[in-house]
C-alpha positions as a Markdown table, in Angstrom:
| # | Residue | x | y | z |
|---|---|---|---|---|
| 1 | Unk | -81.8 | -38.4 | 39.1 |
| 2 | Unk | -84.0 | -35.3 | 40.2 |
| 3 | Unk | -85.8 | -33.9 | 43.1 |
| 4 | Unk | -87.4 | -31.3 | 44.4 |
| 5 | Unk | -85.1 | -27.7 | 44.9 |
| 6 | Unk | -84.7 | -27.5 | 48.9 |
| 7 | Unk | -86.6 | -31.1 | 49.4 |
| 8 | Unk | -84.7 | -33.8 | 51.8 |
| 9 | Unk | -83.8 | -35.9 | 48.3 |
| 10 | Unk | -82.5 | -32.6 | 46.8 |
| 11 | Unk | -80.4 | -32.0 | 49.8 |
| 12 | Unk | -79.2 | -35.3 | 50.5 |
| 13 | Unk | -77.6 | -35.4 | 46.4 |
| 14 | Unk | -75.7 | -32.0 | 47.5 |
| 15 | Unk | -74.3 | -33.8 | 50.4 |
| 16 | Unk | -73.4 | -36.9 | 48.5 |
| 17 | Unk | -71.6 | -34.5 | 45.9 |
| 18 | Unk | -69.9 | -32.3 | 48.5 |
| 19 | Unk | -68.8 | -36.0 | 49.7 |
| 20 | Unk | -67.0 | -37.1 | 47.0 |
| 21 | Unk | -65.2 | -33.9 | 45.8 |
| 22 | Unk | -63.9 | -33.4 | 49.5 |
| 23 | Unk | -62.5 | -36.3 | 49.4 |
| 24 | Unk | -59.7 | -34.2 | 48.2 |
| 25 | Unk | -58.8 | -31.4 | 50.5 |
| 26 | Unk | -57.3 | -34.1 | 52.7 |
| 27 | Unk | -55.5 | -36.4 | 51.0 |
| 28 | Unk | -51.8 | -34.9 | 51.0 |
| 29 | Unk | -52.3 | -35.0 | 55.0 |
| 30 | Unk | -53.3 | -38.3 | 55.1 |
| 31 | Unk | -50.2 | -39.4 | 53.1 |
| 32 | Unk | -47.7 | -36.1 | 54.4 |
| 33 | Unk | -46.0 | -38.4 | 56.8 |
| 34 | Unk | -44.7 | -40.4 | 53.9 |
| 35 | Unk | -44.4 | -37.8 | 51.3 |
| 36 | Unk | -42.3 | -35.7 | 54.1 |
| 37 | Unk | -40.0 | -38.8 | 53.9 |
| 38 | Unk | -39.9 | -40.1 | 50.7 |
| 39 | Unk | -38.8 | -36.4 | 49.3 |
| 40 | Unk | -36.7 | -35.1 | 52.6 |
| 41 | Unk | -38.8 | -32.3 | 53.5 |
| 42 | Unk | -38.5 | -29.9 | 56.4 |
| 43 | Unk | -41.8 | -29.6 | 58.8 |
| 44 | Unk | -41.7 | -25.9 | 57.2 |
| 45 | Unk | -41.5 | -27.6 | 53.4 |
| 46 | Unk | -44.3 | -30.4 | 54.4 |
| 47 | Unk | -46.6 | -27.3 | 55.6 |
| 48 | Unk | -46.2 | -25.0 | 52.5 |
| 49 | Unk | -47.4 | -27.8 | 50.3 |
| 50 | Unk | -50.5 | -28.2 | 52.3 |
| 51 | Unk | -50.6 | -24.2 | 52.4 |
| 52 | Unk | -50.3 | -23.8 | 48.8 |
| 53 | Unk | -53.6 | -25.8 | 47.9 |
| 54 | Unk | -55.1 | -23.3 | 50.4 |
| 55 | Unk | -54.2 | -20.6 | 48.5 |
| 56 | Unk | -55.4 | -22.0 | 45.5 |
| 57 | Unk | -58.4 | -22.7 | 47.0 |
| 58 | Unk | -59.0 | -19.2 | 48.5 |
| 59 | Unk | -58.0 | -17.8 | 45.3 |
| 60 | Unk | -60.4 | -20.1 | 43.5 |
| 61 | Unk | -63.5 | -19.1 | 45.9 |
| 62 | Unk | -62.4 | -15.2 | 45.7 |
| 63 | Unk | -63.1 | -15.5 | 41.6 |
| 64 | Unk | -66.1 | -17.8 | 41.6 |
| 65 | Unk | -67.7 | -15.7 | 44.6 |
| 66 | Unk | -67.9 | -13.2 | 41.6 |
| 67 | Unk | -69.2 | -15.8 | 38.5 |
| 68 | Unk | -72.0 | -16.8 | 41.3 |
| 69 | Unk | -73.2 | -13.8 | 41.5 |
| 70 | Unk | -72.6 | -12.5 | 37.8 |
| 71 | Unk | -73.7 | -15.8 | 36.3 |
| 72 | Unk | -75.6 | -17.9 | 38.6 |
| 73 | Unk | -74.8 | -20.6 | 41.0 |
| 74 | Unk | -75.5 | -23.4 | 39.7 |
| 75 | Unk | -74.1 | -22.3 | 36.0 |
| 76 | Unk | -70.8 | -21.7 | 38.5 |
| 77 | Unk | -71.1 | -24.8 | 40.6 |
| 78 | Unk | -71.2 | -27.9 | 37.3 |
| 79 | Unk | -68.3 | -25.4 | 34.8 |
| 80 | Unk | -65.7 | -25.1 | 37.2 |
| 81 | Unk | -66.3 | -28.9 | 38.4 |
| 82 | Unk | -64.9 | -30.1 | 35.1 |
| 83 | Unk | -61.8 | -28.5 | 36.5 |
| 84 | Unk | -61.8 | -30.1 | 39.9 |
| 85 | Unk | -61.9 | -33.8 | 38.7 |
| 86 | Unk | -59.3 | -33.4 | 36.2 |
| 87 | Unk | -56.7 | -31.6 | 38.6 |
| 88 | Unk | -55.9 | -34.0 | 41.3 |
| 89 | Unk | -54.9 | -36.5 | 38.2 |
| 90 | Unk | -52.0 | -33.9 | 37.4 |
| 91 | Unk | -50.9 | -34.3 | 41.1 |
| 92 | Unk | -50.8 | -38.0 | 41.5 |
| 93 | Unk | -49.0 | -38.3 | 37.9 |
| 94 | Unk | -46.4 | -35.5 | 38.3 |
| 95 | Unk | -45.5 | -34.4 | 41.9 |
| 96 | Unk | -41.8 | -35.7 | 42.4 |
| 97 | Unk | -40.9 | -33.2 | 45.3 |
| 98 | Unk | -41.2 | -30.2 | 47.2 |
| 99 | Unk | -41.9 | -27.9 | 44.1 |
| 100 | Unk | -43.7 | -29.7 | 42.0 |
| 101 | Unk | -45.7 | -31.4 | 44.8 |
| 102 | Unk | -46.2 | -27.5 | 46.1 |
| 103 | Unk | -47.7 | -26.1 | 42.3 |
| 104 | Unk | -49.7 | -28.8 | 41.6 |
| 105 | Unk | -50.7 | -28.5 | 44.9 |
| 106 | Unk | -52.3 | -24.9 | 44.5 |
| 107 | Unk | -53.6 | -26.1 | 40.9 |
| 108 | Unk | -56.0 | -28.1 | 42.6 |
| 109 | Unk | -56.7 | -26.0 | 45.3 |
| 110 | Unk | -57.9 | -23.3 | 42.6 |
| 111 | Unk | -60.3 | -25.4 | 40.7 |
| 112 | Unk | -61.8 | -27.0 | 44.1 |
| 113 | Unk | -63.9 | -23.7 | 44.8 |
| 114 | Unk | -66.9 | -24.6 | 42.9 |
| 115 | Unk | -67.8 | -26.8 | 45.3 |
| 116 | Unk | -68.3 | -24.9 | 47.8 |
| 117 | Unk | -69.2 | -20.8 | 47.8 |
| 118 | Unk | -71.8 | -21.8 | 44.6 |
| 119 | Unk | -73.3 | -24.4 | 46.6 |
| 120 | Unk | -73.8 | -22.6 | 49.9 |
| 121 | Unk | -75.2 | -19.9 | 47.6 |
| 122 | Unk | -78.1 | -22.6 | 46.2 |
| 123 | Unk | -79.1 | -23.8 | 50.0 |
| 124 | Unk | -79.6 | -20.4 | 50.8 |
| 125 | Unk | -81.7 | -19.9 | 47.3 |
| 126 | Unk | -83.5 | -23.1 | 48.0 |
| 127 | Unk | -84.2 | -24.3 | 51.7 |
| 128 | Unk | -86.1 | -22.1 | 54.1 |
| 129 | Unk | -84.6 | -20.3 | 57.0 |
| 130 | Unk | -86.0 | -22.1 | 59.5 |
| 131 | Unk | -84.0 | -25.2 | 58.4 |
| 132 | Unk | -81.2 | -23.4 | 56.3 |
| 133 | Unk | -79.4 | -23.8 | 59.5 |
| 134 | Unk | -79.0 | -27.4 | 59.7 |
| 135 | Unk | -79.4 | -27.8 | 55.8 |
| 136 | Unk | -76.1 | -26.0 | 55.8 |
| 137 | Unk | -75.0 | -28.2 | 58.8 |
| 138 | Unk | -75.5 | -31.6 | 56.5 |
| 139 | Unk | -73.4 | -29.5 | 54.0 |
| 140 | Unk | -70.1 | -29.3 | 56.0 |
| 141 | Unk | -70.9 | -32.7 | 57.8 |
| 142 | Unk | -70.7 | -34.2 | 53.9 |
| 143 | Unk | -67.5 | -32.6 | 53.5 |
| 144 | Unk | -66.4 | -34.3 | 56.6 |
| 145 | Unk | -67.7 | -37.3 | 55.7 |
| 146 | Unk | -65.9 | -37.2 | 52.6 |
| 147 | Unk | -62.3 | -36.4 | 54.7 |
| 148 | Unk | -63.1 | -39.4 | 56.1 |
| 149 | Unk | -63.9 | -41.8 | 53.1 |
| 150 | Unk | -60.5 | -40.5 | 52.4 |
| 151 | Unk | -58.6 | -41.6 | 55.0 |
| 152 | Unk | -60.3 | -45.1 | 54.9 |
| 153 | Unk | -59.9 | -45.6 | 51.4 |
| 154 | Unk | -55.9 | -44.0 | 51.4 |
| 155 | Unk | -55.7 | -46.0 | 54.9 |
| 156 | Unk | -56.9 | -49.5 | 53.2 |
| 157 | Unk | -54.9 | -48.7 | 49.9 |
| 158 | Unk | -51.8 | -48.4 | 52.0 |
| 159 | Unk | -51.6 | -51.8 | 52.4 |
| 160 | Unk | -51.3 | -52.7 | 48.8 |
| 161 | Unk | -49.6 | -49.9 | 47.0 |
| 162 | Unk | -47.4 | -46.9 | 47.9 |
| 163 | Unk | -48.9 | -43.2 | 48.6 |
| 164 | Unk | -49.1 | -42.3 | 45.0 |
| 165 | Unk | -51.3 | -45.5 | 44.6 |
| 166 | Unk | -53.7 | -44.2 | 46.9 |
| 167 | Unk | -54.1 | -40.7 | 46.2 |
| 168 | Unk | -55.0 | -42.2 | 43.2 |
| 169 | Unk | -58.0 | -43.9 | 44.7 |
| 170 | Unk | -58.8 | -41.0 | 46.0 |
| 171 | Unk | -58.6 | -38.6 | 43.0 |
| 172 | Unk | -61.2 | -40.3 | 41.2 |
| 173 | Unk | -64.2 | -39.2 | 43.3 |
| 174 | Unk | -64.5 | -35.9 | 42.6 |
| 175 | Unk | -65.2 | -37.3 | 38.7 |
| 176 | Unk | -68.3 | -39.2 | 40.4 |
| 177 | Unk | -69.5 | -35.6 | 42.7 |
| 178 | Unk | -69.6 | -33.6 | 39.1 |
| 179 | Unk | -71.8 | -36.5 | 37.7 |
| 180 | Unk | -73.9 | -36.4 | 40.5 |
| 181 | Unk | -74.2 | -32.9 | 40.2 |
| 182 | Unk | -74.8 | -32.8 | 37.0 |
| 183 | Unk | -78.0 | -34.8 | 37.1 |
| 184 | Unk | -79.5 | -33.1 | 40.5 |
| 185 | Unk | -79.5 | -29.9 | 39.1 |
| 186 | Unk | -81.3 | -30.3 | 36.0 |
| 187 | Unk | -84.5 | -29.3 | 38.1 |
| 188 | Unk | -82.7 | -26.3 | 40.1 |
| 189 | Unk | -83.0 | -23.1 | 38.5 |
| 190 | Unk | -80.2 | -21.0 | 38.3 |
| 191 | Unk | -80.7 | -17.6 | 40.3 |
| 192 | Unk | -79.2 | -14.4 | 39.4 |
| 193 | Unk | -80.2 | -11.9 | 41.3 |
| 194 | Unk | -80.3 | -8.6 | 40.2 |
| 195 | Unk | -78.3 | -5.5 | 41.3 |
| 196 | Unk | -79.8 | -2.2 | 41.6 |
| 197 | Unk | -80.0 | 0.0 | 38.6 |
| 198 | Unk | -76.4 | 1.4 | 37.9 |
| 199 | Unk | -74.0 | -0.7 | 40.5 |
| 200 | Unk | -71.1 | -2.6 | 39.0 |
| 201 | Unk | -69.9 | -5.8 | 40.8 |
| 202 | Unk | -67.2 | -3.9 | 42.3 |
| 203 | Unk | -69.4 | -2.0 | 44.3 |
| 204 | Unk | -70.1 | -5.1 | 45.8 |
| 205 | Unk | -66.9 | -4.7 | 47.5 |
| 206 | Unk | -67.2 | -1.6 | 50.0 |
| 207 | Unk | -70.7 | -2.1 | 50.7 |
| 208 | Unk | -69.3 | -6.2 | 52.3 |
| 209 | Unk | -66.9 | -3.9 | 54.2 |
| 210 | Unk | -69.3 | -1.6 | 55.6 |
| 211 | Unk | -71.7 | -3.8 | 56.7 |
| 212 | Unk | -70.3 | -3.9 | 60.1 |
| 213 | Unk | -72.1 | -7.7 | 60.3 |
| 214 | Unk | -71.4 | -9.0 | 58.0 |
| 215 | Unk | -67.1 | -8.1 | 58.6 |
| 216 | Unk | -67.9 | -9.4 | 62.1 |
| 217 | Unk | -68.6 | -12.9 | 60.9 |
| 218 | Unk | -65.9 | -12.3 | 58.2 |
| 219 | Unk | -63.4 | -12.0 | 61.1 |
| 220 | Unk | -64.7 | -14.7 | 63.4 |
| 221 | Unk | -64.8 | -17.0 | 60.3 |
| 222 | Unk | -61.2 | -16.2 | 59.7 |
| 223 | Unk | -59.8 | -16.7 | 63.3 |
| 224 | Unk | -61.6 | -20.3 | 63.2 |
| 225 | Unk | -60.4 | -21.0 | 59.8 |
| 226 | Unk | -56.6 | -20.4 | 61.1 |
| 227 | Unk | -57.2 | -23.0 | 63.8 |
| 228 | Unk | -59.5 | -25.8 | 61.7 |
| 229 | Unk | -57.3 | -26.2 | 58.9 |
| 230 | Unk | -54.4 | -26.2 | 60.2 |
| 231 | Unk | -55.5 | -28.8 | 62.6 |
| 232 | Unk | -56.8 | -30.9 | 59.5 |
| 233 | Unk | -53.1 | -30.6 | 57.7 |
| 234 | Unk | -51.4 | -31.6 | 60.9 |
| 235 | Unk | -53.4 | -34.2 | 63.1 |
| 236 | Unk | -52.4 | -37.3 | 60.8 |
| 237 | Unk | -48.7 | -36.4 | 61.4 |
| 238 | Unk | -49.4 | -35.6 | 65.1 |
| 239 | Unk | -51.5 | -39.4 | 65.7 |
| 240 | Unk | -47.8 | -40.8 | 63.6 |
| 241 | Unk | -45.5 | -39.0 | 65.8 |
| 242 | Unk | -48.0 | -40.5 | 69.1 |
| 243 | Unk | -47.3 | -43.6 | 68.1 |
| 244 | Unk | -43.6 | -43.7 | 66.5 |
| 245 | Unk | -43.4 | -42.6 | 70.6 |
| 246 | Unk | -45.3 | -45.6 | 72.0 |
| 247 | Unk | -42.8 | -47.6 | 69.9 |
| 248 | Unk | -45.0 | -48.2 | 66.3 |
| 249 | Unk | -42.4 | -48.3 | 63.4 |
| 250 | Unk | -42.4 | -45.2 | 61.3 |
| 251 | Unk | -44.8 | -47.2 | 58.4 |
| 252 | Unk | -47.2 | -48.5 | 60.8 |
| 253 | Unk | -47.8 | -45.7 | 62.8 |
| 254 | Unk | -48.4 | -43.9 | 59.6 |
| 255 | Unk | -51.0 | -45.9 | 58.3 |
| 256 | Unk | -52.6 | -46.3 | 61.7 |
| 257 | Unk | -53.1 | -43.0 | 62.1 |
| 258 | Unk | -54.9 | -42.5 | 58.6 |
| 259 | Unk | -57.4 | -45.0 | 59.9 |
| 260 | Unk | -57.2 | -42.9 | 63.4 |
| 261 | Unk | -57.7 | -39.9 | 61.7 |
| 262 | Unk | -60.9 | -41.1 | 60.1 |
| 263 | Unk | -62.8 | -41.7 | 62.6 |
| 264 | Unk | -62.0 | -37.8 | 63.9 |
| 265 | Unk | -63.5 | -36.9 | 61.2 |
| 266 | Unk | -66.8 | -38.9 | 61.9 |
| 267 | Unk | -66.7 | -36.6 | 64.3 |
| 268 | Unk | -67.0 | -33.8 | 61.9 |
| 269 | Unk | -70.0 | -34.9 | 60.8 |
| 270 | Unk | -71.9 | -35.0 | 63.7 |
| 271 | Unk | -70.5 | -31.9 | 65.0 |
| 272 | Unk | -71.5 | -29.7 | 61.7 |
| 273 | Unk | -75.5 | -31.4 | 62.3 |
| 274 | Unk | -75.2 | -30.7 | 65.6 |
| 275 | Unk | -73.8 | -27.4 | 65.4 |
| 276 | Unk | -76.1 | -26.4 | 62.1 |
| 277 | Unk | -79.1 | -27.6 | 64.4 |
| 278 | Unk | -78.7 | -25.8 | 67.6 |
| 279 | Unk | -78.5 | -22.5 | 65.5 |
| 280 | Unk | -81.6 | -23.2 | 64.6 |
| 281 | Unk | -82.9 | -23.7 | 68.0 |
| 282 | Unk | -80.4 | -21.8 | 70.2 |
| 283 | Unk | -79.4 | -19.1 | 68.5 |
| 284 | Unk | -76.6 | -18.4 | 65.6 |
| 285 | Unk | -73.9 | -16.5 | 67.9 |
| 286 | Unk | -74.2 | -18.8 | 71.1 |
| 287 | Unk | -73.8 | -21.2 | 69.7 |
| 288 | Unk | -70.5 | -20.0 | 67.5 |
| 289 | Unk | -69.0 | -18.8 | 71.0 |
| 290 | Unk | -69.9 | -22.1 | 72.7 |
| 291 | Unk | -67.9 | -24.5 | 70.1 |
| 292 | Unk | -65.5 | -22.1 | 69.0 |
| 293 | Unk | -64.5 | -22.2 | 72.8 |
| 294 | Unk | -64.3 | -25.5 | 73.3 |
| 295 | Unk | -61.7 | -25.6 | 70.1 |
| 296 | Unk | -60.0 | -23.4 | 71.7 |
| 297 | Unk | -59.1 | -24.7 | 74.4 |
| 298 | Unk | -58.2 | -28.1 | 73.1 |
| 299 | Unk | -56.3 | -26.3 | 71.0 |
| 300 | Unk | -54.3 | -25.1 | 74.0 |
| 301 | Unk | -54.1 | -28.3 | 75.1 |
| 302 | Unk | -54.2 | -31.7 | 72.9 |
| 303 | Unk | -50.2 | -31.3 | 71.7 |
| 304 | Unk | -48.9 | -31.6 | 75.5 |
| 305 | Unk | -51.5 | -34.7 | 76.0 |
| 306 | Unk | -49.4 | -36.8 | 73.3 |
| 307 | Unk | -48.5 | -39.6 | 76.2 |
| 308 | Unk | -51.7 | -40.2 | 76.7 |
| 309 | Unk | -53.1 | -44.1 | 75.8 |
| 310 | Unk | -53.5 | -44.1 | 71.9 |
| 311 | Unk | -57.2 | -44.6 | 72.8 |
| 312 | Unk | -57.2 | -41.5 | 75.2 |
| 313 | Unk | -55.7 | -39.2 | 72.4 |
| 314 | Unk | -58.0 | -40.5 | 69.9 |
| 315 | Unk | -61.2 | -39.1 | 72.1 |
| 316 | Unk | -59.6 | -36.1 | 73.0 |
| 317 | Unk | -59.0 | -35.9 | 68.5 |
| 318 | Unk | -62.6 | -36.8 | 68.3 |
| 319 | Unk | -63.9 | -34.0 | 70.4 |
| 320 | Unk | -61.6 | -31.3 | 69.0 |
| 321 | Unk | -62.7 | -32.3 | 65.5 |
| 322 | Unk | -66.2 | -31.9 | 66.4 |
| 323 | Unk | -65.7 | -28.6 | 68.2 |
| 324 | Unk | -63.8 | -27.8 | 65.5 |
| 325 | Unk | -66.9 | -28.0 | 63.2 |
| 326 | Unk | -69.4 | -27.5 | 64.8 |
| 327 | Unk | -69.1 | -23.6 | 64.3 |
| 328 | Unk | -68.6 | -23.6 | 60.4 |
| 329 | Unk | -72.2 | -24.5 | 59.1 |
| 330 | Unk | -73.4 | -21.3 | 61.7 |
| 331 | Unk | -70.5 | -19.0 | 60.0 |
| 332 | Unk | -71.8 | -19.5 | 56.7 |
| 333 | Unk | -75.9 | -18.9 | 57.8 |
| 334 | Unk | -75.1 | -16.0 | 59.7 |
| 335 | Unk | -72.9 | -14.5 | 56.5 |
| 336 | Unk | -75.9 | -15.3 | 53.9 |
| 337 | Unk | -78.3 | -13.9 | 56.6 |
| 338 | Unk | -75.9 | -10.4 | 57.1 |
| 339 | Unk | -75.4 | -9.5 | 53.6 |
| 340 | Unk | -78.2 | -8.5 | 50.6 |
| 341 | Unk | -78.4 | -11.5 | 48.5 |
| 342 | Unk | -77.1 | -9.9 | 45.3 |
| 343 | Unk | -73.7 | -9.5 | 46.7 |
| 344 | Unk | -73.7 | -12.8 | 48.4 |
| 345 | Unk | -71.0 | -14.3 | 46.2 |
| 346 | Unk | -68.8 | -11.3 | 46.8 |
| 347 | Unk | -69.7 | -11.6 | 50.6 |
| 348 | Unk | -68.2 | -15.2 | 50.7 |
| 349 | Unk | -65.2 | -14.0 | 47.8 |
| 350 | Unk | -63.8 | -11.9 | 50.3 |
| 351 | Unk | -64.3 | -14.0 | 53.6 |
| 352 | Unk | -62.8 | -16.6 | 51.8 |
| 353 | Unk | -59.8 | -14.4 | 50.6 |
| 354 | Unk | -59.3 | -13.5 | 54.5 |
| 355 | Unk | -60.4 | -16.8 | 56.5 |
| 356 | Unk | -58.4 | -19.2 | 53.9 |
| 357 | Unk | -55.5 | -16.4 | 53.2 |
| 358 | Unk | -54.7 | -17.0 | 57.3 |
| 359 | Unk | -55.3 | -21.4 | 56.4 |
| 360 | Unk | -52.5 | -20.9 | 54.0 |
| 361 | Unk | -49.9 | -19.2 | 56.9 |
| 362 | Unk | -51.6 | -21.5 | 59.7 |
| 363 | Unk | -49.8 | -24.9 | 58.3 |
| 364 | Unk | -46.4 | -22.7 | 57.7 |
| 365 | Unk | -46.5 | -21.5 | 60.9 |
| 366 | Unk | -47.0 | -24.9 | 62.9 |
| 367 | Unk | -45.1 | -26.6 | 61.2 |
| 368 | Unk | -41.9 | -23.8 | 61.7 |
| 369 | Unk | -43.1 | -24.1 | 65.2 |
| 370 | Unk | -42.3 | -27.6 | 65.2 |
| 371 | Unk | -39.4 | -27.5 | 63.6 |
| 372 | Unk | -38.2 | -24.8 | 66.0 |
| 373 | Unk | -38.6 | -26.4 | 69.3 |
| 374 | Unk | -36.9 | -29.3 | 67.7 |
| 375 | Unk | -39.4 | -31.4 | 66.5 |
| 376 | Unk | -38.7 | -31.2 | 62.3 |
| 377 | Unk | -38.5 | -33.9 | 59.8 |
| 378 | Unk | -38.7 | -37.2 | 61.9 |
| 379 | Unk | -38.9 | -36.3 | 65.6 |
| 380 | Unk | -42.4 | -37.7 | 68.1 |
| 381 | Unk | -40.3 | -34.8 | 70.9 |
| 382 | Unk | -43.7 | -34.1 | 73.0 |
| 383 | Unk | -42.3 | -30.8 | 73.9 |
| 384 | Unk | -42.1 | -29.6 | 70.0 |
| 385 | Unk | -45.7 | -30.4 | 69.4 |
| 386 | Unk | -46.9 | -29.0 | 72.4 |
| 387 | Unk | -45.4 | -25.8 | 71.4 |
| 388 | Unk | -46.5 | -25.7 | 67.8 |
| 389 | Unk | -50.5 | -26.6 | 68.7 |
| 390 | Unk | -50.4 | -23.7 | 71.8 |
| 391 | Unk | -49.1 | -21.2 | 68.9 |
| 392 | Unk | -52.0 | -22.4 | 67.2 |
| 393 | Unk | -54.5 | -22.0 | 70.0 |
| 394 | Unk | -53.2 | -18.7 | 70.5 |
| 395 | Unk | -53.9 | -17.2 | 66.9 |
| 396 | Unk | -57.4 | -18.7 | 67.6 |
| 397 | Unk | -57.9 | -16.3 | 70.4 |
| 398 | Unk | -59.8 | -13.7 | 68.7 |
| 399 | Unk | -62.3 | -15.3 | 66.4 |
| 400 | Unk | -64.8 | -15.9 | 70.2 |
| 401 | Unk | -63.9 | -11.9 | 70.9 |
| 402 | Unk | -65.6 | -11.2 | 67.1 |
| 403 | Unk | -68.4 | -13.8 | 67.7 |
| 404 | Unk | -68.9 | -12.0 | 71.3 |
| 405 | Unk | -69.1 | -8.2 | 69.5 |
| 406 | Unk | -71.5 | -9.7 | 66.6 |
| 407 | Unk | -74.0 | -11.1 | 69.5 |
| 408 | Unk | -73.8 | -7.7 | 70.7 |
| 409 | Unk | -75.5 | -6.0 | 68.1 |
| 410 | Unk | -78.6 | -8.4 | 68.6 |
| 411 | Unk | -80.3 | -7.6 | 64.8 |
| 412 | Unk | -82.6 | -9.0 | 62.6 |
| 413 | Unk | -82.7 | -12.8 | 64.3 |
| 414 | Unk | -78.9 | -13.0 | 64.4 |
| 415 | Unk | -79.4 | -13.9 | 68.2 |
């Protein structure tokens, strides 16, 4: 299996690897609803172990920001995948509880980064930027599509086995991304580009911070970041608690809102081609403001709408996932586009140290929120989730005011 660096064939075996590895990042939300029961957890508890893979994972795309850079991305990209197929097996044999479930947790949240910061570093490398854009666009939407394989197959496996059973299923695929990876690349040359005479990698660091750009994207990327993934952690749980409220038994709301969840996340895909394609024609920072917006205000909104028909609330899910997406491809152009390209890594190592430090707190926080105003371990109280997803809008508020001062400057095609 090879194609041509940057051809439709090359990109479309990314995709299918960035697929099957994310199937991952959301498989303890598709299944918190029963862990949360099955080991007594607080709304606080259920959120820190969602929180701790983001720290891994942050931590994890902090270090290989640096190996991209020092030793090339693809070199970066198939080494550390060795790692991100063998931890999620750890999970589904060990975790027996908050603890446990919470290390493990952040053990495969640090070996996941691979997949991603290496990988945005090749498309950038590899596809031109008139189409870099939407290339990067098809990127995200495969990692949505891959949320969503997740929730089908954890959805179907449901009905046959317990949760551990089908994070099982799930834990598989990112085996099947590293051997599709594996056999793309062998075409793909493996950039390293050089510093100038005398700089260490450290340097690396300031210069990021002084490009006043490049930290502009850094800090809308982070205010979105606090807003998507918590949204991702919590949405199954919030579809359960809809439905425990329409009457559903605890078990079968649970599993219908993995199936739910998927198709939000169907969404996702065509919001990150949607999104990665009007940057191309539109314009990078319009069309940043104009999703992250939209986000926004659902964000504001969706946890007081949880009386709505199931059917309702699902669209409502649908559109804020898409809106919720629709920006990320665009955040990741306009970065690689800010920042010289032999400090890229570094660029995306310390937005990822920022954006995903404030997705670690994001889950916490909602899920205090929730239990708060009343709504902890077992409670579908409307009023409780209305008040956690408003806190959530709120912290959202600044990532448009960011977006707004980056259009501002109006350089070098950053429109």
């Amino acid at each position: 299996m090879t194609a041509a660096p940057g051809s439709n064939a090359w990109l479309a075996g990314v995709c299918a690897s960035r697929a099957l590895v994310g199937t991952w990042f959301v498989a303890y939300a598709a299944v918190l609803p029963l862990t949360q029961a099955a080991w007594g957890l607080s709304g606080k508890e259920a959120g820190m172990v969602q929180s701790a893979y983001h720290l891994g994972y942050l931590t994890s795309l902090f270090i290989v920001g640096f190996f991209a850079d020092h030793f090339g991305a693809k070199r970066t990209h198939l080494a550390t995948g060795l790692l991100a197929w063998i931890t999620p097996i750890f999970f589904v044999l060990y975790a027996e509880g908050f603890w446990s479930a919470m290390w493990l947790h952040a053990l495969t949240g640090l070996c996941q980064g691979g997949a991603y910061t290496p990988v945005v570093a090749m498309l950038n490398d590899n596809v031109p930027r008139e189409r870099r854009g939407r290339a990067i666009g098809f990127f995200i939407g495969a990692s949505s599509a891959g949320y969503a394989i997740a929730l089908g197959v954890i959805g179907l496996a449901l009905q046959f086995t317990d949760w551990r059973g089908a994070m099982a299923a799930v834990a598989v695929m990112p085996l099947l991304a590293w051997l599709v990876s594996s056999a793309l690349l062998r075409s793909t040359a493996n950039h390293i580009h050089p510093r100038p005479a005398g700089e260490s990698p450290l340097a690396a660091m300031p210069a990021v911070w002084k490009n006043r750009r490049g930290m502009l994207s850094i800090w809308s990327y982070t205010f979105h970041n606090w807003e998507l993934l918590a949204m991702w952690a919590w949405l199954p749980a919030f579809l359960t608690a809809a439905l425990v409220a329409q009457g559903y038994g605890t078990a079968e709301a649970a599993a219908l809102a993995i199936g739910l969840s998927a198709l939000t996340y169907v969404a996702n895909i065509a919001g990150s081609i949607v999104g990665g394609t009007m940057a191309d024609r539109w314009g990078r920072t319009q069309t940043i403001l104009l999703w992250s917006s939209v986000s926004l205000a659902l964000s504001l909104s969706i946890g007081w709408m949880m009386a709505l028909p199931v059917w309702l609330l699902v669209v409502v899910a649908c559109l804020y996932n898409f809106a919720g997406i629709a920006d990320s491809s665009t955040h990741s152009t306009v970065l690689a586009e800010a920042v010289p390209p032999h400090y890229l890594g570094v660029a995306y190592a310390m937005r990822s140290v920022v954006g995903f430090g404030v997705g670690v707190v994001s889950p916490v926080l909602f899920g205090w929120t929730l239990d708060l105003a009343g709504g902890g371990k077992s409670s579908a109280d409307p009023f409780a989730w209305g008040v956690a997803w408003t806190m959530l809008g709120v912290g959202a508020l600044l990532g448009p005011l960011a977006t707004w001062k980056l259009q501002r400057l109006k350089q070098d095609g950053t429109r």
